[in-house]
PyMOL Python script that loads the backbone (N, CA, C, O; Angstrom):
from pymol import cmd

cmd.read_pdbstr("""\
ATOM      1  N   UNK A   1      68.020 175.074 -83.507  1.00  0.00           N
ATOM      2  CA  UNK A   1      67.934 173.628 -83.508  1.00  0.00           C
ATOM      3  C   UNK A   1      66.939 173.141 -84.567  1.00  0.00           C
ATOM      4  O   UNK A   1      67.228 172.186 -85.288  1.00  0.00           O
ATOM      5  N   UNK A   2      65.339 174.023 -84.706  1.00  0.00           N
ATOM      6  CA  UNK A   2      65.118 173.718 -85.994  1.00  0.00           C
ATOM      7  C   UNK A   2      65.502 173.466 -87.107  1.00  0.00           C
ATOM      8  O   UNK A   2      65.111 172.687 -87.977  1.00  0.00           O
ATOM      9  N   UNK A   3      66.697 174.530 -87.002  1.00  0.00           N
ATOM     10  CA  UNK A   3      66.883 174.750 -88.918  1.00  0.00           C
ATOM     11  C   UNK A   3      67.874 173.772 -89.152  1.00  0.00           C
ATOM     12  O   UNK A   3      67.805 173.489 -90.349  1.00  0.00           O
ATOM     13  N   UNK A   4      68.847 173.052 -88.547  1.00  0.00           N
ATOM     14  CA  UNK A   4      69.691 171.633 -88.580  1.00  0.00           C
ATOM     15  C   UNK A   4      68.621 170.444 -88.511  1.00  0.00           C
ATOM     16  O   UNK A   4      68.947 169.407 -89.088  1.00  0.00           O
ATOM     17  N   UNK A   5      67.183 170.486 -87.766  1.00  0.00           N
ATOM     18  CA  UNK A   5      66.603 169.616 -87.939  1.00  0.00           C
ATOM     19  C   UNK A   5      65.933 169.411 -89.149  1.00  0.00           C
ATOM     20  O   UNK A   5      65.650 168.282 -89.549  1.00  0.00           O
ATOM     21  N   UNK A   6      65.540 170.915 -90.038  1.00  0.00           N
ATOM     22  CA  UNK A   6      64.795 171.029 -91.372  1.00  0.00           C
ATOM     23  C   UNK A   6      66.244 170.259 -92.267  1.00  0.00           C
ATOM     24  O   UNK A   6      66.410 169.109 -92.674  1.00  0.00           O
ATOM     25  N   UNK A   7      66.872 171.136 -92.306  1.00  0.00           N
ATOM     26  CA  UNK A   7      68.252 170.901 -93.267  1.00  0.00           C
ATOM     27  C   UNK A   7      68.731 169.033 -93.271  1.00  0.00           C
ATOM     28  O   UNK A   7      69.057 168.348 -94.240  1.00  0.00           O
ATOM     29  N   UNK A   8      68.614 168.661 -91.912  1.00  0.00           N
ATOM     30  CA  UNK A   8      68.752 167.222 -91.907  1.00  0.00           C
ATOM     31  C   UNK A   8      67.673 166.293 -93.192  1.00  0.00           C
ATOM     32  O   UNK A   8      68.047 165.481 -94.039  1.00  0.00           O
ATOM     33  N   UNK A   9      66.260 166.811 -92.897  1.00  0.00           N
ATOM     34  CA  UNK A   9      65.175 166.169 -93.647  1.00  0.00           C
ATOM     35  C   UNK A   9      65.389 166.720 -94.769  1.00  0.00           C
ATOM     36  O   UNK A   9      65.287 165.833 -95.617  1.00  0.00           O
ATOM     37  N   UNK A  10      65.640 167.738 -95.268  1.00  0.00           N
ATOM     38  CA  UNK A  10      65.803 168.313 -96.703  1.00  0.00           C
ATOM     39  C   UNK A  10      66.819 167.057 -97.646  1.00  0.00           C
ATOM     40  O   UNK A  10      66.684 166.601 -98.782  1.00  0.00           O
ATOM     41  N   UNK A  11      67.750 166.823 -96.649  1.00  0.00           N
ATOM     42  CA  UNK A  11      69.074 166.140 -96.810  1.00  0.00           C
ATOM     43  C   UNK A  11      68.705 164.597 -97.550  1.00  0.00           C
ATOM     44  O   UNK A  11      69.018 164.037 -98.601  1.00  0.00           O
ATOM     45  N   UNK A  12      67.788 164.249 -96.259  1.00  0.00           N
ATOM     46  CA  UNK A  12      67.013 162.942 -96.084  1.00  0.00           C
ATOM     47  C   UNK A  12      66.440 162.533 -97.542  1.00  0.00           C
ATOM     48  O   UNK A  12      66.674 161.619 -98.333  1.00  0.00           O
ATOM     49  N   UNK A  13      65.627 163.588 -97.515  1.00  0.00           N
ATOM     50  CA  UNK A  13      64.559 163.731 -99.108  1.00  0.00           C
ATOM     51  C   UNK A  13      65.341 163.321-100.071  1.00  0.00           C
ATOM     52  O   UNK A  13      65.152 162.239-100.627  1.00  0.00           O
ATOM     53  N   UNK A  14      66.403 164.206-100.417  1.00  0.00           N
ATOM     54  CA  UNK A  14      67.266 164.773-101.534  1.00  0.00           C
ATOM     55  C   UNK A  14      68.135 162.865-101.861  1.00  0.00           C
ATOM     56  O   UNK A  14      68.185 162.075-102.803  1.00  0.00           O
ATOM     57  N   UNK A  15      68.449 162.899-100.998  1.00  0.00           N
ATOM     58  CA  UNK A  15      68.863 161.498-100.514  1.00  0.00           C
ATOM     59  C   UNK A  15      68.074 160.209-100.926  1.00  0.00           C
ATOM     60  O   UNK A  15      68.600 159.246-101.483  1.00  0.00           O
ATOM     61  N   UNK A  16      67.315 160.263-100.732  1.00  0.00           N
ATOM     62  CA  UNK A  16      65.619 159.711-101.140  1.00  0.00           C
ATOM     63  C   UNK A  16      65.826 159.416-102.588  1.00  0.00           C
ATOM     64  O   UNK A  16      66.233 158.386-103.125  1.00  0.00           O
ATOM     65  N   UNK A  17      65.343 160.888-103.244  1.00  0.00           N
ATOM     66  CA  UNK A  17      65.139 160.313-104.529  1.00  0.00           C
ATOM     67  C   UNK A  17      65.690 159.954-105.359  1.00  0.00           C
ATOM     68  O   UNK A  17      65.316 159.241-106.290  1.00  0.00           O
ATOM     69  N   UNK A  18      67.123 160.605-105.043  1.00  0.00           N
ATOM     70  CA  UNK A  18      68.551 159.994-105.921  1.00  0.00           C
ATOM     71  C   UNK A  18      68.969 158.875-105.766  1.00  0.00           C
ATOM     72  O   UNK A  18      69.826 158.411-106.518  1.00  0.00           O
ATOM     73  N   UNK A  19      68.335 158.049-104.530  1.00  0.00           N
ATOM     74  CA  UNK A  19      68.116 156.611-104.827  1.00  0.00           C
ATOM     75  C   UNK A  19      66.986 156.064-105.101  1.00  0.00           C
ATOM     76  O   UNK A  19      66.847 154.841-105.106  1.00  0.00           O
ATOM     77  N   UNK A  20      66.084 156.852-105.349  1.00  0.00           N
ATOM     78  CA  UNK A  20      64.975 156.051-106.005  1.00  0.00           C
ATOM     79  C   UNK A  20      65.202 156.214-107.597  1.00  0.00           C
ATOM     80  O   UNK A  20      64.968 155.294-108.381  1.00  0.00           O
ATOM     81  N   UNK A  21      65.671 157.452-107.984  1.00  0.00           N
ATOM     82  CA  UNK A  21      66.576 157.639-109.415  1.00  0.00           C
ATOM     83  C   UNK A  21      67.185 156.186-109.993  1.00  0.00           C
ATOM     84  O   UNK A  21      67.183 155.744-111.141  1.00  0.00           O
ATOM     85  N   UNK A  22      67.676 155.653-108.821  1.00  0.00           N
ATOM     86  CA  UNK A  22      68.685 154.896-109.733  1.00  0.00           C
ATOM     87  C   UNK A  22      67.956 153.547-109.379  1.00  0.00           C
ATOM     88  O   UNK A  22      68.404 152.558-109.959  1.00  0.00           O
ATOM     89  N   UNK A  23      67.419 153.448-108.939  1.00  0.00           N
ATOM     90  CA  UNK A  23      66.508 152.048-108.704  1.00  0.00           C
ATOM     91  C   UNK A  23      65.520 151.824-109.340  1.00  0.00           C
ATOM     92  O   UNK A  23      64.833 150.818-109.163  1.00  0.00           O
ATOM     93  N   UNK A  24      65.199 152.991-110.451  1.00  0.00           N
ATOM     94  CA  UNK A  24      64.415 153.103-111.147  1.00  0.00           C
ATOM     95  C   UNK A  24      64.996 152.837-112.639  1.00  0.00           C
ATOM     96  O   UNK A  24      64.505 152.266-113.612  1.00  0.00           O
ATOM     97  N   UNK A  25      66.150 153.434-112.440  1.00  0.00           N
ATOM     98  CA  UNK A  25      67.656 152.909-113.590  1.00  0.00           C
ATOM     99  C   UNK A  25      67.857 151.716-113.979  1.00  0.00           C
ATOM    100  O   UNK A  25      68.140 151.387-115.131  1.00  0.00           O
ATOM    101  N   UNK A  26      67.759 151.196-113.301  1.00  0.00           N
ATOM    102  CA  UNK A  26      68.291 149.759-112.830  1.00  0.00           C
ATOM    103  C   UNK A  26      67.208 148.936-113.094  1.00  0.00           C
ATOM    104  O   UNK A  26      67.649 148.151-113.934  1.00  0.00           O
ATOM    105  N   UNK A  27      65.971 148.628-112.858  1.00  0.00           N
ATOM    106  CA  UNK A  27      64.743 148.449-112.984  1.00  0.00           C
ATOM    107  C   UNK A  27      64.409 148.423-114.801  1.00  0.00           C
ATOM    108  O   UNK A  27      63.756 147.469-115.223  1.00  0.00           O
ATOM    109  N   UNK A  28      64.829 149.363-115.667  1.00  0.00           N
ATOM    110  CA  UNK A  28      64.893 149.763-116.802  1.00  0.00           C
ATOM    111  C   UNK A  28      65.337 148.995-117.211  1.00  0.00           C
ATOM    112  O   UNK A  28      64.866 148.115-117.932  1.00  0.00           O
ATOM    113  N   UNK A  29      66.650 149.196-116.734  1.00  0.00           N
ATOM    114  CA  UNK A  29      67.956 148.594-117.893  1.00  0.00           C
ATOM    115  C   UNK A  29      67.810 147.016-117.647  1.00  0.00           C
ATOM    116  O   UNK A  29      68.142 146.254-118.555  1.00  0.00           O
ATOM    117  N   UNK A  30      67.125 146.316-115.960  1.00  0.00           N
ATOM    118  CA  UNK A  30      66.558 144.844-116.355  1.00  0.00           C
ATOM    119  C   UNK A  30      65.700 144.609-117.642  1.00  0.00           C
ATOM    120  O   UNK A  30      65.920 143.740-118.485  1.00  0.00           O
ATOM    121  N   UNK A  31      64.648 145.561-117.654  1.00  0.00           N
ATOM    122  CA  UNK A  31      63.869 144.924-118.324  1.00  0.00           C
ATOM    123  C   UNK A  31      64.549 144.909-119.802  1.00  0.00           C
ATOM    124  O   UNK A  31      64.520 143.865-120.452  1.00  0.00           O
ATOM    125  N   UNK A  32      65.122 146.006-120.289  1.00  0.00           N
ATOM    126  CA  UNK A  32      65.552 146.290-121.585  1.00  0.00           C
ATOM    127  C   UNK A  32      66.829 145.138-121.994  1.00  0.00           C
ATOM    128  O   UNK A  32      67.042 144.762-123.146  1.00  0.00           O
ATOM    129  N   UNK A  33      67.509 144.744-120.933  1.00  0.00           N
ATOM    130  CA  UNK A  33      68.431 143.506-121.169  1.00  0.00           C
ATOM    131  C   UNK A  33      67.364 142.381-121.188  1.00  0.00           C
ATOM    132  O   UNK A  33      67.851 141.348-121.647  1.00  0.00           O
ATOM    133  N   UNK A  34      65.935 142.243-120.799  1.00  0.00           N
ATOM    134  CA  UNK A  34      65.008 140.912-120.875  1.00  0.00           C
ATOM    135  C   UNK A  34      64.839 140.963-122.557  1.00  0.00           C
ATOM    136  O   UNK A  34      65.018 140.003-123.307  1.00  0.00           O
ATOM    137  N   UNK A  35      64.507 142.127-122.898  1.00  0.00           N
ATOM    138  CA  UNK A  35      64.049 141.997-124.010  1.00  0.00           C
ATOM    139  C   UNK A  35      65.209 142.255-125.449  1.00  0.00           C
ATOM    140  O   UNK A  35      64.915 142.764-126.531  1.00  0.00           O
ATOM    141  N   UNK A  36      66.542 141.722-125.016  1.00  0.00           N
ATOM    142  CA  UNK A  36      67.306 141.603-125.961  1.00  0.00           C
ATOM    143  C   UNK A  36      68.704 142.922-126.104  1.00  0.00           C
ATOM    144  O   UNK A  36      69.829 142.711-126.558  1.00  0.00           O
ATOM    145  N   UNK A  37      68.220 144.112-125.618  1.00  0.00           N
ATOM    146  CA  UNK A  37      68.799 145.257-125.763  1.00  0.00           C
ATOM    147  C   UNK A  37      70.007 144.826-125.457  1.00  0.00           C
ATOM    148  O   UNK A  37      70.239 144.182-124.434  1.00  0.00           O
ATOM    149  N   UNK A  38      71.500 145.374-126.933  1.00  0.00           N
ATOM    150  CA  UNK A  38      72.639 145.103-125.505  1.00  0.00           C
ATOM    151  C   UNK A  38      72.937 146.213-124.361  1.00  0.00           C
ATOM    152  O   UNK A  38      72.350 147.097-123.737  1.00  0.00           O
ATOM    153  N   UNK A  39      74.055 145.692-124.460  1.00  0.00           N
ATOM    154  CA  UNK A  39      74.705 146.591-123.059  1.00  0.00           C
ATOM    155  C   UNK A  39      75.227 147.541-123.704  1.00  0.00           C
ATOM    156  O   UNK A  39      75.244 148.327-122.757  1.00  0.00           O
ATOM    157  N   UNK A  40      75.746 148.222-124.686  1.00  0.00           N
ATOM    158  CA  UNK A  40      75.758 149.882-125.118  1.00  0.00           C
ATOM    159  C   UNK A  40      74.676 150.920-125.108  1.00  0.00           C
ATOM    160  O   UNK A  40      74.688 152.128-124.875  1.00  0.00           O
ATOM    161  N   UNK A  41      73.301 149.674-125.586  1.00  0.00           N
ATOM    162  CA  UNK A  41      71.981 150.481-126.390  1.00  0.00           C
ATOM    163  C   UNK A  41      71.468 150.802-124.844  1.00  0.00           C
ATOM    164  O   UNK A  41      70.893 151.886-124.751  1.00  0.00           O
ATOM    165  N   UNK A  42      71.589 149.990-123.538  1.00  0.00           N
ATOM    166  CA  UNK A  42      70.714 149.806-122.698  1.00  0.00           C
ATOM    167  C   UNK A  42      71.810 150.855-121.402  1.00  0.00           C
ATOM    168  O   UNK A  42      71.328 151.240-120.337  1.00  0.00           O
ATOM    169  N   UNK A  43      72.797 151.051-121.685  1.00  0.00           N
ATOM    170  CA  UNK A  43      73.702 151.911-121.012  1.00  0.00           C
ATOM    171  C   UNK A  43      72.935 153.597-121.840  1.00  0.00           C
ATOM    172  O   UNK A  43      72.210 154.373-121.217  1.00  0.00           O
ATOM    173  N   UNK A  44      73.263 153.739-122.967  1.00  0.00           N
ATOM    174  CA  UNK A  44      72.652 154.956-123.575  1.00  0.00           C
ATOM    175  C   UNK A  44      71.138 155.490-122.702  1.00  0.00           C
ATOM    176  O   UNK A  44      70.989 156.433-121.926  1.00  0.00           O
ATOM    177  N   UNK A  45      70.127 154.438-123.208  1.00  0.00           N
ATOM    178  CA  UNK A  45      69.221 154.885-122.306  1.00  0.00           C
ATOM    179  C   UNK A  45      69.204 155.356-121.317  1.00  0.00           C
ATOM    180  O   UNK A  45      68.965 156.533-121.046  1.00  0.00           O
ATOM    181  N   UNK A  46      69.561 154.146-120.350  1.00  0.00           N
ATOM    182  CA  UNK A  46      69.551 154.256-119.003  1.00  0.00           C
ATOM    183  C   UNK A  46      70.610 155.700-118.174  1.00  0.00           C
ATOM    184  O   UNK A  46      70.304 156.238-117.110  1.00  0.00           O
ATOM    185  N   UNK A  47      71.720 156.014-118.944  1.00  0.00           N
ATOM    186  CA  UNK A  47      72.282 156.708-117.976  1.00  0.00           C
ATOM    187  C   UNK A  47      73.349 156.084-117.607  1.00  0.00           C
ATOM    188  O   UNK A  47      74.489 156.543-117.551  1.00  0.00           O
ATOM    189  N   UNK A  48      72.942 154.886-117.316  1.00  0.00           N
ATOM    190  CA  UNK A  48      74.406 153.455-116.530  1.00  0.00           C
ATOM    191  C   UNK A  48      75.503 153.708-117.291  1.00  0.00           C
ATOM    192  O   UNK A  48      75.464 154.309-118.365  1.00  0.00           O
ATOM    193  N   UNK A  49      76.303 153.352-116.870  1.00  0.00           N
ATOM    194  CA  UNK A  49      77.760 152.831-117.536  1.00  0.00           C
ATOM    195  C   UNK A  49      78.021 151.593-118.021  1.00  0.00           C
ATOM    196  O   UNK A  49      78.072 150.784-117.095  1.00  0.00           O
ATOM    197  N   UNK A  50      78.205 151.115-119.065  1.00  0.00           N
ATOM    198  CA  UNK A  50      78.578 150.078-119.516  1.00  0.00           C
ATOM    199  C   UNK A  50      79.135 148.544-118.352  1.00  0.00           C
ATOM    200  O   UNK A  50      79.123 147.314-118.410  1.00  0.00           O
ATOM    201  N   UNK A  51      79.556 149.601-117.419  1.00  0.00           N
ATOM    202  CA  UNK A  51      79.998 148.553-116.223  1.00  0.00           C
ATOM    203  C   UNK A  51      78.643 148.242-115.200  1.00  0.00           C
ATOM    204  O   UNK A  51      78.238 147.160-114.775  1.00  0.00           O
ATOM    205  N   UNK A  52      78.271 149.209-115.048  1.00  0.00           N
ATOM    206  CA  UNK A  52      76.964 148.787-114.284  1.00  0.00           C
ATOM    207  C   UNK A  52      75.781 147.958-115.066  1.00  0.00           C
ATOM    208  O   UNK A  52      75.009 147.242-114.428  1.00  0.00           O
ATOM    209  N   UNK A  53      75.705 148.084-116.287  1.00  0.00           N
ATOM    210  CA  UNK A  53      74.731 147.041-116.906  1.00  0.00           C
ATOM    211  C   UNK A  53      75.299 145.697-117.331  1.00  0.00           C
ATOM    212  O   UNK A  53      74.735 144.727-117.837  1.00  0.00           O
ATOM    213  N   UNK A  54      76.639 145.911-116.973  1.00  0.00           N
ATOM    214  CA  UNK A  54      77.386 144.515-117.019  1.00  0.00           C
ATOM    215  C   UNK A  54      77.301 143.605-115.766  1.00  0.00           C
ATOM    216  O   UNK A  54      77.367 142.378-115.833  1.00  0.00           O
ATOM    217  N   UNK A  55      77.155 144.287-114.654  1.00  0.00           N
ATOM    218  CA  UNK A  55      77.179 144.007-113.177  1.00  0.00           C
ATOM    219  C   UNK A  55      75.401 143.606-113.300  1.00  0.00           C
ATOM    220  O   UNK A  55      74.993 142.740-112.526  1.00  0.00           O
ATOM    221  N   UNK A  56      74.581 144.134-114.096  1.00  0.00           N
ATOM    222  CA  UNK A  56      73.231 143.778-113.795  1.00  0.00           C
ATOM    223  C   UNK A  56      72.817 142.368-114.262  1.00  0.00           C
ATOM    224  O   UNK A  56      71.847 141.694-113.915  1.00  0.00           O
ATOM    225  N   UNK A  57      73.996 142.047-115.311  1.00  0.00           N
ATOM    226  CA  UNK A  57      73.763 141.078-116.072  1.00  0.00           C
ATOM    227  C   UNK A  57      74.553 139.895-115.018  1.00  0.00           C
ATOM    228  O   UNK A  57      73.830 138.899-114.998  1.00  0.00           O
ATOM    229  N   UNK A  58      75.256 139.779-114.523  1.00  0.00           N
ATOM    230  CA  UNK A  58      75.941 138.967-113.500  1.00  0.00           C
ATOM    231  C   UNK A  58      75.495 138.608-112.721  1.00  0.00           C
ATOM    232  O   UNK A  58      75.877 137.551-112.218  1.00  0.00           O
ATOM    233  N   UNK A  59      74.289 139.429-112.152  1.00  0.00           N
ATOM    234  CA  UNK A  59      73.513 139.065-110.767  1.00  0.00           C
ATOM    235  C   UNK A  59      72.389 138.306-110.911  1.00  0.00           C
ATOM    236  O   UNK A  59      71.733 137.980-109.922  1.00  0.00           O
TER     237      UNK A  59
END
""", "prot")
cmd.dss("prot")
cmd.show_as("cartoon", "prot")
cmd.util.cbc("prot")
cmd.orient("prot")
């Protein structure tokens, strides 16, 4: 019962930072669209897809 309870939190973690990954993405590619970057230069950086820094710009 431990080791499903470790494996759960391992899960949890892993889970964790791959959304803090991208919230950190995202966070970027705001500021880099504040300061003029387009949406190819600011997709390159970031990792994003051209569609997701398009979606950042919409909101």
């Amino acid at each position: 019962m431990n080791q499903g309870r470790e494996e759960g939190t391992e899960q949890g973690r892993a889970q964790g930072k791959a959304e803090g990954k991208v919230e950190e993405k995202i966070a970027i590619a705001r500021n880099l669209l504040g300061i003029g970057l387009d949406v190819r230069k600011v997709s390159e950086v970031t990792g994003l897809s051209e569609l997701e820094v398009d979606a950042l710009i919409s909101k």
